[in-house]
OpenMM code with the backbone's topology and positions (N, CA, C; nanometers):
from openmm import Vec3, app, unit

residues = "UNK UNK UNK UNK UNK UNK UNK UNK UNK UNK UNK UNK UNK UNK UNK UNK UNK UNK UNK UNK UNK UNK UNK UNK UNK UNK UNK UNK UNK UNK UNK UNK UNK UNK UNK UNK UNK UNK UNK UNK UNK UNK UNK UNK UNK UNK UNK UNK UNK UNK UNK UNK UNK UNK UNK UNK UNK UNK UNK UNK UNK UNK UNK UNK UNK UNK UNK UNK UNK UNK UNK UNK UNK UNK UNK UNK UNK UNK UNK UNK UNK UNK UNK UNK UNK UNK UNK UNK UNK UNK UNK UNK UNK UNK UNK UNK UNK UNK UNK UNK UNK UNK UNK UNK UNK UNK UNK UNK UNK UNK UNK UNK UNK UNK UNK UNK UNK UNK UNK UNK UNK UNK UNK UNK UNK UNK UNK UNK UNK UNK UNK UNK UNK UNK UNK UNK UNK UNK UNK UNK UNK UNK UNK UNK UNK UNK UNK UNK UNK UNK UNK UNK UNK UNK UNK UNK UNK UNK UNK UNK UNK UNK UNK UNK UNK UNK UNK UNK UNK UNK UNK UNK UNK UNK UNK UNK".split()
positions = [
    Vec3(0.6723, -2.6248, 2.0053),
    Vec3(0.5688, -2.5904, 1.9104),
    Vec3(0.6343, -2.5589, 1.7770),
    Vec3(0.5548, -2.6062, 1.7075),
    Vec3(0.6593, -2.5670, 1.5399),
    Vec3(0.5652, -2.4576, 1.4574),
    Vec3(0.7078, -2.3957, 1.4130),
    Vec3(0.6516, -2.2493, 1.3771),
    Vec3(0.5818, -2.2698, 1.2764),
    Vec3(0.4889, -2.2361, 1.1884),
    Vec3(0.3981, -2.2100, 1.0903),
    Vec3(0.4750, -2.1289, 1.0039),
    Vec3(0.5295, -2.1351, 0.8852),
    Vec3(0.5652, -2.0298, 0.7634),
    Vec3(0.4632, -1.9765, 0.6871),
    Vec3(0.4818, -1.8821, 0.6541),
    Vec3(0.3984, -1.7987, 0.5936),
    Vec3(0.4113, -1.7785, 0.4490),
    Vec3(0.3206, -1.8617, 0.3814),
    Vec3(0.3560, -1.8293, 0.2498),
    Vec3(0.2551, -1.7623, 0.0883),
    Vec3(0.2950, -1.6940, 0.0516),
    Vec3(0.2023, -1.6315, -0.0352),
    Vec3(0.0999, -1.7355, -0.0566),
    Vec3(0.1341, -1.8522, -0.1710),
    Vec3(0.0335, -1.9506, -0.2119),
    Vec3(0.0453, -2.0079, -0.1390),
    Vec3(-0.0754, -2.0989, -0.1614),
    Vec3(-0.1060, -2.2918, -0.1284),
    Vec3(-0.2284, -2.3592, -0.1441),
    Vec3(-0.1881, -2.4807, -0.2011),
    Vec3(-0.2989, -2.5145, -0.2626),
    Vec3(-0.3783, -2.6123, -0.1505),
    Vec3(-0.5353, -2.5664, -0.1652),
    Vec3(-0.6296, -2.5394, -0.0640),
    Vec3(-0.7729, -2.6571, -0.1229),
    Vec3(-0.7981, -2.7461, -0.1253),
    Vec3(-0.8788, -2.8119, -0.1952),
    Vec3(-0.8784, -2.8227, -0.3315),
    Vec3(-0.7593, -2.8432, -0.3863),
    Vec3(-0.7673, -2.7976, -0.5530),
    Vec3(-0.7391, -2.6974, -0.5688),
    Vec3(-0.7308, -2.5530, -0.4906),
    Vec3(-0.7670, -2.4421, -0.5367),
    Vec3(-0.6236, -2.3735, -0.4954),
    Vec3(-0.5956, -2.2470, -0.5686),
    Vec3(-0.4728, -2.2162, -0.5382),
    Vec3(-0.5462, -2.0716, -0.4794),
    Vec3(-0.4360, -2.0791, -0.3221),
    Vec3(-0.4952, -1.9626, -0.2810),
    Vec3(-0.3718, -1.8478, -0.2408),
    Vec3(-0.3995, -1.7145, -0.2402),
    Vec3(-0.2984, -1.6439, -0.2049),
    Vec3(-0.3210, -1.5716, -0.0726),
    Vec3(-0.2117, -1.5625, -0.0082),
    Vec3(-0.2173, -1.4683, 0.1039),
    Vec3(-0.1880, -1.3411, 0.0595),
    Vec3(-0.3292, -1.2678, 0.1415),
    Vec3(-0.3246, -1.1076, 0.1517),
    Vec3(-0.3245, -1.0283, 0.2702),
    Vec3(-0.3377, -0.9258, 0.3024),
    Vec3(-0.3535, -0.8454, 0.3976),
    Vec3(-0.4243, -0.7672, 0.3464),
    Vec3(-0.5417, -0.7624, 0.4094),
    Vec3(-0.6610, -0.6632, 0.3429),
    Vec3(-0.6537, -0.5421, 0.4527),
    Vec3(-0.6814, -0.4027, 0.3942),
    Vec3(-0.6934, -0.3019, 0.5133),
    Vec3(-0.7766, -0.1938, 0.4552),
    Vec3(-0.8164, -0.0923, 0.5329),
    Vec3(-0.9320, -0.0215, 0.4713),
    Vec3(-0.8570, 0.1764, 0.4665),
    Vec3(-0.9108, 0.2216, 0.3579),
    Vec3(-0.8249, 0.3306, 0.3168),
    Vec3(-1.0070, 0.4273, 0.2989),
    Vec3(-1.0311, 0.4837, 0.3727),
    Vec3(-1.1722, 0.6326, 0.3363),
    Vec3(-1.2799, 0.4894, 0.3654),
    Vec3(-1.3220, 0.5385, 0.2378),
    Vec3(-1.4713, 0.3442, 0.2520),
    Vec3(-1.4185, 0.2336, 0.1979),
    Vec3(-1.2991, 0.2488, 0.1029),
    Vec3(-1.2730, 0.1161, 0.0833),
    Vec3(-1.1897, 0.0188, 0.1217),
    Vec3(-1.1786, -0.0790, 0.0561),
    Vec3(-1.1281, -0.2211, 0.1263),
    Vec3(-1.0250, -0.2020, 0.0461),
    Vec3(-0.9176, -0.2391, 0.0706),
    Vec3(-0.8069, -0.2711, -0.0244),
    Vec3(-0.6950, -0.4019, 0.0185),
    Vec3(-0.6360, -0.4282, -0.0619),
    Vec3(-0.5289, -0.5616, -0.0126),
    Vec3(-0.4019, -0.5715, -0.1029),
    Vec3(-0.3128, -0.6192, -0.0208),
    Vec3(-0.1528, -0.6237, -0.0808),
    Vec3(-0.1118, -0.7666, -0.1184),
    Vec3(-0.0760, -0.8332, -0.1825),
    Vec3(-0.0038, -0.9721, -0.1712),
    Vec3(0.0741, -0.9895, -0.0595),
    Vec3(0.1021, -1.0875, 0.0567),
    Vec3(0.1716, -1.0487, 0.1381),
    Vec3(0.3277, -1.0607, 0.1512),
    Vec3(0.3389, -1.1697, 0.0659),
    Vec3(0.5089, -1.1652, 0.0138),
    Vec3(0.5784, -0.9740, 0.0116),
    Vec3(0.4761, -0.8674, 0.0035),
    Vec3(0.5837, -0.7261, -0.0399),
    Vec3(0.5802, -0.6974, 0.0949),
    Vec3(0.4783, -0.7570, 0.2190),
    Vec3(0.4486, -0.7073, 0.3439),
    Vec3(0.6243, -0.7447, 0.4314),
    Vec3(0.6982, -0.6379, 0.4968),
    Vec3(0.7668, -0.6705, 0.6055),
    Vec3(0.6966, -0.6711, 0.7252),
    Vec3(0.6011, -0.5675, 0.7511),
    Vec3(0.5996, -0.6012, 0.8697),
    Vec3(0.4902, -0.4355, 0.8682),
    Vec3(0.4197, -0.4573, 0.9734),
    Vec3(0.3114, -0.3652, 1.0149),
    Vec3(0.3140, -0.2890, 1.1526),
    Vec3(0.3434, -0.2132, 1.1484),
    Vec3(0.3288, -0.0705, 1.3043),
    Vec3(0.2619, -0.0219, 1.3225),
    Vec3(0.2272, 0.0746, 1.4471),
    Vec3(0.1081, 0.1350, 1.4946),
    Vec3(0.1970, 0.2692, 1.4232),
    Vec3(0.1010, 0.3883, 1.3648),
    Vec3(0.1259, 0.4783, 1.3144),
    Vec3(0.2594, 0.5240, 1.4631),
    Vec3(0.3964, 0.5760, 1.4142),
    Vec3(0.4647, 0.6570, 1.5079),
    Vec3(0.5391, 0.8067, 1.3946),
    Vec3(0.5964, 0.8280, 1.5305),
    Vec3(0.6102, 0.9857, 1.5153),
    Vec3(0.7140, 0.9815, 1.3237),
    Vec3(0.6060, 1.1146, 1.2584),
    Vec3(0.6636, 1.0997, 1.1149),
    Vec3(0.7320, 1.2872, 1.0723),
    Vec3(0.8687, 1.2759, 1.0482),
    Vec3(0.9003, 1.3934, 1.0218),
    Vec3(0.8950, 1.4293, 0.8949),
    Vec3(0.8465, 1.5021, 0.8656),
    Vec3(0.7915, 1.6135, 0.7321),
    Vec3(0.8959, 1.6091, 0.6444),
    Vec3(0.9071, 1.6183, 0.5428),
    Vec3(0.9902, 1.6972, 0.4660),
    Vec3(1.0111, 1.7954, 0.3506),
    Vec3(1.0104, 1.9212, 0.3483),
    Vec3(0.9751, 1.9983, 0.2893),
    Vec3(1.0423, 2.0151, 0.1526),
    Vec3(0.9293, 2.1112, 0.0859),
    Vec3(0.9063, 2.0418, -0.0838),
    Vec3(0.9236, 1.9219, -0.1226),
    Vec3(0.8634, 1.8290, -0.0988),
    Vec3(0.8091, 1.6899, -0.1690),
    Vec3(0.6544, 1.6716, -0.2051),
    Vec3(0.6748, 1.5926, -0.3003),
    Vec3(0.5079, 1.6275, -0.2860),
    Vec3(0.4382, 1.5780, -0.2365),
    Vec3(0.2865, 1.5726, -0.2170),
    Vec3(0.1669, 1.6025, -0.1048),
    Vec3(0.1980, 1.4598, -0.0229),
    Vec3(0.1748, 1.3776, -0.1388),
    Vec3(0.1574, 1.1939, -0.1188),
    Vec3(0.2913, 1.1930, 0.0262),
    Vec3(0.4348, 1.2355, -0.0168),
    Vec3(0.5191, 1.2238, 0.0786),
    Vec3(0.4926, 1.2333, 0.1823),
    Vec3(0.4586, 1.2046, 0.3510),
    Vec3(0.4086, 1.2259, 0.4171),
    Vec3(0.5111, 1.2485, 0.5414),
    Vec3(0.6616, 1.1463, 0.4899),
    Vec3(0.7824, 1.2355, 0.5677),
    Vec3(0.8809, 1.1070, 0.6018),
    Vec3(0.9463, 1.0979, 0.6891),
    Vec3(1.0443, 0.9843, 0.7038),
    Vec3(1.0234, 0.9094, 0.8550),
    Vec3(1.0322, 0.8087, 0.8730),
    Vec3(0.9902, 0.7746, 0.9949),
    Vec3(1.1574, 0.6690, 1.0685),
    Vec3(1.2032, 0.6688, 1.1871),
    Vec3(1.2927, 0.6527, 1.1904),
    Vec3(1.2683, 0.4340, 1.2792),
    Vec3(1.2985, 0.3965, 1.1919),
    Vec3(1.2426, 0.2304, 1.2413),
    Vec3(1.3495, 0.1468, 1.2713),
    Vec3(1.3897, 0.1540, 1.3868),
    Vec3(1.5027, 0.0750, 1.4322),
    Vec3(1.6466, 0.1108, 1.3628),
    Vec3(1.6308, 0.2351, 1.3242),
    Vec3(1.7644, 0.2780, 1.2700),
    Vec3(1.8131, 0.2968, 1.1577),
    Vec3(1.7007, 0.2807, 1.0820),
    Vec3(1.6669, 0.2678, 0.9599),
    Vec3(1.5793, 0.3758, 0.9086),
    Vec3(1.6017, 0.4885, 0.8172),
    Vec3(1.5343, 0.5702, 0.8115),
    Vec3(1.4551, 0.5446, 0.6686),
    Vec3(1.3263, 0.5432, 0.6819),
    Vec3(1.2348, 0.5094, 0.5652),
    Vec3(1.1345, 0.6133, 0.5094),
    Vec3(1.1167, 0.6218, 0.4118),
    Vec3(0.9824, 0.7400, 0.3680),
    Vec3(0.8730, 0.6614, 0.3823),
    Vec3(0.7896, 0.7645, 0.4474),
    Vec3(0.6083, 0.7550, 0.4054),
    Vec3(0.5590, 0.7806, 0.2990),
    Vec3(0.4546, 0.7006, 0.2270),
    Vec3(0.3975, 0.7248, 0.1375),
    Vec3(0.2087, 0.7228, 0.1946),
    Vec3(0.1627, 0.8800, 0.2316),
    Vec3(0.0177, 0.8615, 0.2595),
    Vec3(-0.0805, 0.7985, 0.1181),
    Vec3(-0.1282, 0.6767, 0.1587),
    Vec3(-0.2039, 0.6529, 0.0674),
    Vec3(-0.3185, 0.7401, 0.0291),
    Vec3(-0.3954, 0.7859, 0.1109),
    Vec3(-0.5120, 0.8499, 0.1376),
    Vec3(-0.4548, 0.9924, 0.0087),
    Vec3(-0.3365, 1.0611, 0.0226),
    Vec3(-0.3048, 1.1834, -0.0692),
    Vec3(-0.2357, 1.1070, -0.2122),
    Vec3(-0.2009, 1.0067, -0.2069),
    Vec3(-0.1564, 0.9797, -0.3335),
    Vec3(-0.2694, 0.8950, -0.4136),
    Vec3(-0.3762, 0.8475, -0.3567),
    Vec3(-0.5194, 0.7783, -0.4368),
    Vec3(-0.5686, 0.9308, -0.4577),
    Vec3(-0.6203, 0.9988, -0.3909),
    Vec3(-0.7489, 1.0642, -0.3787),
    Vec3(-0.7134, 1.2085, -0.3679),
    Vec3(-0.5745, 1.2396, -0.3230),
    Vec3(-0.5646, 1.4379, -0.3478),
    Vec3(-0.5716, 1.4741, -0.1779),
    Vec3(-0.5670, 1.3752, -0.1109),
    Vec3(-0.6079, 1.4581, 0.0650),
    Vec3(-0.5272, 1.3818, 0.1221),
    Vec3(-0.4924, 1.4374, 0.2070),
    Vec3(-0.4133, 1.4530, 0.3185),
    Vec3(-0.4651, 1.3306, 0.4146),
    Vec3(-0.4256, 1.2151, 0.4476),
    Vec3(-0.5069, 1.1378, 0.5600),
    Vec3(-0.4977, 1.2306, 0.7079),
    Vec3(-0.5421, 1.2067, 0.7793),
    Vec3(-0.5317, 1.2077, 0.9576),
    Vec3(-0.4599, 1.0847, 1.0117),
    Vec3(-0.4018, 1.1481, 1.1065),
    Vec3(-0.3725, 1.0355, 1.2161),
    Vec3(-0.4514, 1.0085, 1.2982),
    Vec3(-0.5052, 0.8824, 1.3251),
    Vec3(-0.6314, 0.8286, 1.3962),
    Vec3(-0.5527, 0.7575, 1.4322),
    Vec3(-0.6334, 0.6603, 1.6339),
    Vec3(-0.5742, 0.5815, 1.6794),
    Vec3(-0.5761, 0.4388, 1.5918),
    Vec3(-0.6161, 0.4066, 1.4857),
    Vec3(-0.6409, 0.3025, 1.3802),
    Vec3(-0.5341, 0.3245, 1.3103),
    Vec3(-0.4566, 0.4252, 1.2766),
    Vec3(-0.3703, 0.4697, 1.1392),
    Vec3(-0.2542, 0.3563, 1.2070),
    Vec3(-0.2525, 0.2811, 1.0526),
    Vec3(-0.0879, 0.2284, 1.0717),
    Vec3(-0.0503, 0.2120, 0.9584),
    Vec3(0.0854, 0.1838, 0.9407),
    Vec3(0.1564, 0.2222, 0.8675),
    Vec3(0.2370, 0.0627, 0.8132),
    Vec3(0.2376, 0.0056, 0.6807),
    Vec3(0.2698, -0.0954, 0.6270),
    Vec3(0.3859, -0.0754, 0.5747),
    Vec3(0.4967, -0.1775, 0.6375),
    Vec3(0.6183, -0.1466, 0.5916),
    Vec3(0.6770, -0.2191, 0.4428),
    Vec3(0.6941, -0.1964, 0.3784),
    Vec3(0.6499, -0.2442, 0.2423),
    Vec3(0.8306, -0.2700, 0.1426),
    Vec3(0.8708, -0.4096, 0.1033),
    Vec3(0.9573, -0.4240, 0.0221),
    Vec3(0.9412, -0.4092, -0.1021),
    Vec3(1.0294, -0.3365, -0.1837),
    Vec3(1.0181, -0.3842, -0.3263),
    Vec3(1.1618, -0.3941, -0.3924),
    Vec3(1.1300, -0.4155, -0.4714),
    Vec3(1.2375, -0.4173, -0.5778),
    Vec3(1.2583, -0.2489, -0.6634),
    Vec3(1.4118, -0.2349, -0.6407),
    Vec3(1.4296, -0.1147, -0.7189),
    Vec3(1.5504, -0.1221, -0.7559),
    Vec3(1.5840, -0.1761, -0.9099),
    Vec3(1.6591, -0.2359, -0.9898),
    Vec3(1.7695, -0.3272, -0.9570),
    Vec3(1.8525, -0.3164, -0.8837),
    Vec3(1.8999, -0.4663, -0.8064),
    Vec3(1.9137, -0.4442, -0.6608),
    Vec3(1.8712, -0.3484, -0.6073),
    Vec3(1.8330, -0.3772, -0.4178),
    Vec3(1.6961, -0.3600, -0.3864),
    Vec3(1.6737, -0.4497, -0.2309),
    Vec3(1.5021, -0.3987, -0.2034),
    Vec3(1.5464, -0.2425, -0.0963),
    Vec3(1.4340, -0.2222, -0.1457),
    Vec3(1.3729, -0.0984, -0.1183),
    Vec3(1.2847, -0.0947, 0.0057),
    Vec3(1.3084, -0.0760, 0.1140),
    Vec3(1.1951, -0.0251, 0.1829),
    Vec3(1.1012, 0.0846, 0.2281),
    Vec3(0.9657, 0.1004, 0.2313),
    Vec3(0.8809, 0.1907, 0.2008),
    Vec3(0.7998, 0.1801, 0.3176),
    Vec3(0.7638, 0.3325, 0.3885),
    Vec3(0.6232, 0.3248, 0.4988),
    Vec3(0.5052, 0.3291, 0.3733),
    Vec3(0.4017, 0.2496, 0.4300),
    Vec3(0.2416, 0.3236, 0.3528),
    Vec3(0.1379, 0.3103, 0.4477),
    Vec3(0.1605, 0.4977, 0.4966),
    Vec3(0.0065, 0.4568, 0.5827),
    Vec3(-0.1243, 0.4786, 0.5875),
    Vec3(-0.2029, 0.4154, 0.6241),
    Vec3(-0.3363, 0.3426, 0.5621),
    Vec3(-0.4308, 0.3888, 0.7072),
    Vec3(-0.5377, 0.3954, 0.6787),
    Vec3(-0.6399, 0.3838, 0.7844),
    Vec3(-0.6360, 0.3127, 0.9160),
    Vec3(-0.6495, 0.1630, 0.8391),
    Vec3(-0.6840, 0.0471, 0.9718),
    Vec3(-0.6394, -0.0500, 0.8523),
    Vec3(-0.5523, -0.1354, 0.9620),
    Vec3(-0.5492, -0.3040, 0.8931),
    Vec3(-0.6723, -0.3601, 0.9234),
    Vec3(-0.6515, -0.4738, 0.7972),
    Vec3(-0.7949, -0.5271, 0.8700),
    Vec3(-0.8151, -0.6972, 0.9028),
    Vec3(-0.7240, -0.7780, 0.7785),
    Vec3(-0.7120, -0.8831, 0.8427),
    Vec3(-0.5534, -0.9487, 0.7372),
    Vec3(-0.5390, -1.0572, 0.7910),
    Vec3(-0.4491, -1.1214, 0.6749),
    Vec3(-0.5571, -1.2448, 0.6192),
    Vec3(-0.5492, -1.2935, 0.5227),
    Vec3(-0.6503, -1.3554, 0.4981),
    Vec3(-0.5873, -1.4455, 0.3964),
    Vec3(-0.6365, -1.5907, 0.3584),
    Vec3(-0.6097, -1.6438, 0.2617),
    Vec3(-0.7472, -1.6343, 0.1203),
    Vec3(-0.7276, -1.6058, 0.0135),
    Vec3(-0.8006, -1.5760, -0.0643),
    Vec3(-0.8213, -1.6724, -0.1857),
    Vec3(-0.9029, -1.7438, -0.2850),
    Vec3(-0.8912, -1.8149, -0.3734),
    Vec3(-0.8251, -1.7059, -0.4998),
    Vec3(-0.7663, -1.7695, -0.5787),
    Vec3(-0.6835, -1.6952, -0.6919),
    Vec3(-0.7934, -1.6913, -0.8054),
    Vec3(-0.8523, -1.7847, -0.8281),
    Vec3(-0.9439, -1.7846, -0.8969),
    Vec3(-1.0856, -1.6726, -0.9147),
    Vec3(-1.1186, -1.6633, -0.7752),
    Vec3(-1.2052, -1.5733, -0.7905),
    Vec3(-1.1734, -1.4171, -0.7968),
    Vec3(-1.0518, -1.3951, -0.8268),
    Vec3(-0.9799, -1.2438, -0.8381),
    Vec3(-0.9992, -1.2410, -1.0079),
    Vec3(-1.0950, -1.0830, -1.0412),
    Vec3(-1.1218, -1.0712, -1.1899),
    Vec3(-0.9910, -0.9590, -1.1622),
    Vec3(-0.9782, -0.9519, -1.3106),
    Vec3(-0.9272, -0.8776, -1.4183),
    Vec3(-0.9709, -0.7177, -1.3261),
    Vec3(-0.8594, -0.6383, -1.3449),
    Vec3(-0.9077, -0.5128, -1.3606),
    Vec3(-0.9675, -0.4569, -1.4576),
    Vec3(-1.1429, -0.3892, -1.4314),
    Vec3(-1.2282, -0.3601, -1.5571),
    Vec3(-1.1620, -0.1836, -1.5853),
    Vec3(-1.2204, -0.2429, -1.7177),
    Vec3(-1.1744, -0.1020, -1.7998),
    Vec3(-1.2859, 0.0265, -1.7462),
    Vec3(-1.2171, 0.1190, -1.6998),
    Vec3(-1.2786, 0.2304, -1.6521),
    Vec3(-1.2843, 0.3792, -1.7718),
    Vec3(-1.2105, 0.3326, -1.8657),
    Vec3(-1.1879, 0.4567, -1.9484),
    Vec3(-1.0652, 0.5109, -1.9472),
    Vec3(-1.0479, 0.6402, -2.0252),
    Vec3(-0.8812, 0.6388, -2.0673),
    Vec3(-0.8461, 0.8101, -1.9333),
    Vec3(-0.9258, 0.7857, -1.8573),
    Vec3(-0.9011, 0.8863, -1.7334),
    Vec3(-0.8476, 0.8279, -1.6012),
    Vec3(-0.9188, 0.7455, -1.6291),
    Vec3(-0.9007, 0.6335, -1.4765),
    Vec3(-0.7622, 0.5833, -1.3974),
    Vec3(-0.6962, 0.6131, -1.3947),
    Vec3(-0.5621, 0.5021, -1.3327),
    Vec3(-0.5873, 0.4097, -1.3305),
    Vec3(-0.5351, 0.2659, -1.3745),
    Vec3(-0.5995, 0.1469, -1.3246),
    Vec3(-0.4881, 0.0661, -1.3295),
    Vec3(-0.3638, 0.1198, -1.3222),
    Vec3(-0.1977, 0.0670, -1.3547),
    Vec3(-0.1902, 0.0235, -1.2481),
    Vec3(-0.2746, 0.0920, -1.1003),
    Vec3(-0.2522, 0.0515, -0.9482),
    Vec3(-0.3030, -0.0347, -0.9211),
    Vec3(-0.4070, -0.1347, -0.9630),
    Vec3(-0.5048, -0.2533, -0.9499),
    Vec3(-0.4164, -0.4174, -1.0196),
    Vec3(-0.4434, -0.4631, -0.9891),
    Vec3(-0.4458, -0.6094, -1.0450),
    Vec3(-0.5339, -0.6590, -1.0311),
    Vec3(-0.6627, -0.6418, -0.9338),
    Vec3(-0.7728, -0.7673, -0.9675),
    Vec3(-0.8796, -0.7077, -0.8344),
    Vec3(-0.9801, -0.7192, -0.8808),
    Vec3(-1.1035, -0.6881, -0.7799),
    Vec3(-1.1537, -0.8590, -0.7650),
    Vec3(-1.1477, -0.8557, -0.6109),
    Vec3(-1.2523, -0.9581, -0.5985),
    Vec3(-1.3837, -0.9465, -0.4754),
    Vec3(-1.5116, -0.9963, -0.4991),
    Vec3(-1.6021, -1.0107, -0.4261),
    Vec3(-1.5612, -1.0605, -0.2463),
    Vec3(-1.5608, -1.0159, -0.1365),
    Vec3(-1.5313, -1.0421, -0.0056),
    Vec3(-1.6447, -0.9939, 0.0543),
    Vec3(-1.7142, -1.1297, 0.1452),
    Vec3(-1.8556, -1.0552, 0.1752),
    Vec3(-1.9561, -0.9809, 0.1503),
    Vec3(-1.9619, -0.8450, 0.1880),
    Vec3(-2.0665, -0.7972, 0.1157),
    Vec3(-1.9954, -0.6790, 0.0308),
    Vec3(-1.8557, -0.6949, 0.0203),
    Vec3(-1.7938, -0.5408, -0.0589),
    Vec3(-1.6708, -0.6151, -0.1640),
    Vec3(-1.6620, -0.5534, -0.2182),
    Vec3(-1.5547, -0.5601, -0.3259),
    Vec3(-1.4066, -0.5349, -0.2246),
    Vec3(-1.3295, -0.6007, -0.2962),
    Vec3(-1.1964, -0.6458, -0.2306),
    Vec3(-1.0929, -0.5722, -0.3329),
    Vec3(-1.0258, -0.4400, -0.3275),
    Vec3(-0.9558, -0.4255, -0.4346),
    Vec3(-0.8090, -0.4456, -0.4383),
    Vec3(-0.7385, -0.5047, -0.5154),
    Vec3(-0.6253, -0.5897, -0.4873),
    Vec3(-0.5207, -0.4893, -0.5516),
    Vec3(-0.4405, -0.4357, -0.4747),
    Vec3(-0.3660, -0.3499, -0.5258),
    Vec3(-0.1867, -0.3823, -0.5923),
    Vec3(-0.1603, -0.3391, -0.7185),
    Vec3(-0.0018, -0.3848, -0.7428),
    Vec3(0.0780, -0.2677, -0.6677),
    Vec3(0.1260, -0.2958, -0.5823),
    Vec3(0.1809, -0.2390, -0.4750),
    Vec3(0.3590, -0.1746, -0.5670),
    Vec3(0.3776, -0.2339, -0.7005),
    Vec3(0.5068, -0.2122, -0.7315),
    Vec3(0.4496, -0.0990, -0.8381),
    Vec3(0.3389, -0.0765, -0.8548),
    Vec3(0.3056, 0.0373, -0.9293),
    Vec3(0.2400, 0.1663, -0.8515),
    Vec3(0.1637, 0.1555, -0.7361),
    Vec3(0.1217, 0.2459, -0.6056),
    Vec3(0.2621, 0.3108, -0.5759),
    Vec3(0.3408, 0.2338, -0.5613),
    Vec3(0.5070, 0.2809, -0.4904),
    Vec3(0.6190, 0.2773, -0.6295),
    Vec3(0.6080, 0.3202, -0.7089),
    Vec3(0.6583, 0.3355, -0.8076),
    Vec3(0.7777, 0.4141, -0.8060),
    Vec3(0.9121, 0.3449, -0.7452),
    Vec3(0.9770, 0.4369, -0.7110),
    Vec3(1.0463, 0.5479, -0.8241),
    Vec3(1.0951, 0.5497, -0.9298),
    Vec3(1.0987, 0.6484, -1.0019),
    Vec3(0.9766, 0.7500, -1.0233),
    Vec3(0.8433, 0.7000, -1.0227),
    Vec3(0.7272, 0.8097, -1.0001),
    Vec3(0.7596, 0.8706, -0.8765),
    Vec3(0.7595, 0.8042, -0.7559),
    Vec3(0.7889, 0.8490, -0.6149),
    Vec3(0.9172, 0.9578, -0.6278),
    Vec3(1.0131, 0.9090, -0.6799),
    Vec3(1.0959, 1.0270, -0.6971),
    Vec3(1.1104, 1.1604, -0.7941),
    Vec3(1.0183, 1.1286, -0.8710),
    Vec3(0.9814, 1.2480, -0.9798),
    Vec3(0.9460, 1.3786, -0.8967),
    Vec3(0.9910, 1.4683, -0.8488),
    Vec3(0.9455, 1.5685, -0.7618),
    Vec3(0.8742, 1.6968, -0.8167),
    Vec3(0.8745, 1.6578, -0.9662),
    Vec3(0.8493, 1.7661, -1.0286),
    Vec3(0.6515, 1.7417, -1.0199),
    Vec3(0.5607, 1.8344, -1.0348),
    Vec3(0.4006, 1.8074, -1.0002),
    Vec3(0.3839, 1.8815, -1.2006),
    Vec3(0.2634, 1.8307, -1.1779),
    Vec3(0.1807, 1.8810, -1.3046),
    Vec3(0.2092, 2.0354, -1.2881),
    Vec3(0.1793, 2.1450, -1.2012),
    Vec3(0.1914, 2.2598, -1.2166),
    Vec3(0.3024, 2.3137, -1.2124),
    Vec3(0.3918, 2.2798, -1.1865),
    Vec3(0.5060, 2.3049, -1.1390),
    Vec3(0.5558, 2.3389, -1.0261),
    Vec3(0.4251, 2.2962, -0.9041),
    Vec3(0.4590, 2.4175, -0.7454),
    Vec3(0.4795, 2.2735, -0.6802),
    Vec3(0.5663, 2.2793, -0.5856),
    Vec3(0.5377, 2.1971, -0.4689),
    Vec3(0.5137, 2.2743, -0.3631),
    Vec3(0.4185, 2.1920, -0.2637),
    Vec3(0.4151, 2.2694, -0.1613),
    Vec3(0.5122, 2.2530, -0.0503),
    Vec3(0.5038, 2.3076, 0.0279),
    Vec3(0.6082, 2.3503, 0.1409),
    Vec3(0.4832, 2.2943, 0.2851),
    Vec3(0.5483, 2.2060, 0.3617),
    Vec3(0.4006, 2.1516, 0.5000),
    Vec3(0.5284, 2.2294, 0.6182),
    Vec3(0.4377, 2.2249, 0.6904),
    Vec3(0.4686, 2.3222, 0.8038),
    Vec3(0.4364, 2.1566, 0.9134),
    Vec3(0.5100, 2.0927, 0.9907),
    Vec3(0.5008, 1.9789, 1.0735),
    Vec3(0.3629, 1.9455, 1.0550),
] * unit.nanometer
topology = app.Topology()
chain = topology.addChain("A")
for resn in residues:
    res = topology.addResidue(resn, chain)
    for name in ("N", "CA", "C"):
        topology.addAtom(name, app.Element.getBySymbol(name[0]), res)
């Protein structure tokens, strides 16, 4: 049987389409390009680490390889996710100035990998000068909900990620 490669684009009737991985974070839908995707786990055991801030959610140990969590749920929105039997955790490459970087981000529920038209991905709309919108690249229409397409090299921003210092100046201290 011959293996199938997996590749971000391809052109699809004329149309250039990208592969995503869409997954759902509180009510919404969200999606990654899948080129930053390594690879996806069932949420496992995550050790804490004290004074970091909230978003940090702790280090998880993956074949020997020790990686940080980044809870999406506290770094969008200010809260703390849960671990639910759905929670998993996206193992995520990037670039951080000449080596990749690997990153946990865990999320609610995956939800599918999907091929998407490029075309129908708008512009991130202007929300006002409060909004974050540095984390978006493009909303698109998927069924009956909005699809929000996230730049995953600005969500995981590793010099933000390492800034330990908070607006008030406190970090907190988590108890396991």
């Amino acid at each position: 049987m011959k293996e199938k490669r997996i590749y971000e684009k391809e052109e699809h009737e004329n149309r250039t389409m990208i592969q995503l991985l869409s997954f759902r974070q509180g009510k919404e839908v969200y999606a990654v390009r899948i080129n930053s995707v390594r690879e996806v786990i069932d949420s496992i055991a995550i050790t804490p680490i004290p004074l970091v801030p909230h978003y940090i959610k702790g280090v998880i140990n993956l074949r020997g390889n020790v990686l940080p969590v980044i809870d999406l749920n506290a770094r969008f929105y200010g809260d703390r996710g849960g671990i639910e039997k759905s929670t998993s955790i996206i193992i995520v490459e990037l670039q951080s100035h000449e080596e990749i970087v690997s990153i946990g981000l865990m999320i609610d529920a995956v939800k599918e990998v999907m091929m998407f038209p490029e075309e129908e991905i708008d512009p991130t709309p202007d929300f006002g000068t409060n909004i974050r919108t540095d984390f978006i690249s493009g909303i698109a229409r998927h069924e009956e909900n909005y699809l929000i397409l996230l730049d995953i090299n600005a969500v995981l921003n590793i010099e933000e990620l390492s800034d330990f210092t908070c607006p008030d100046g406190v970090l907190e201290e988590r108890n396991g």
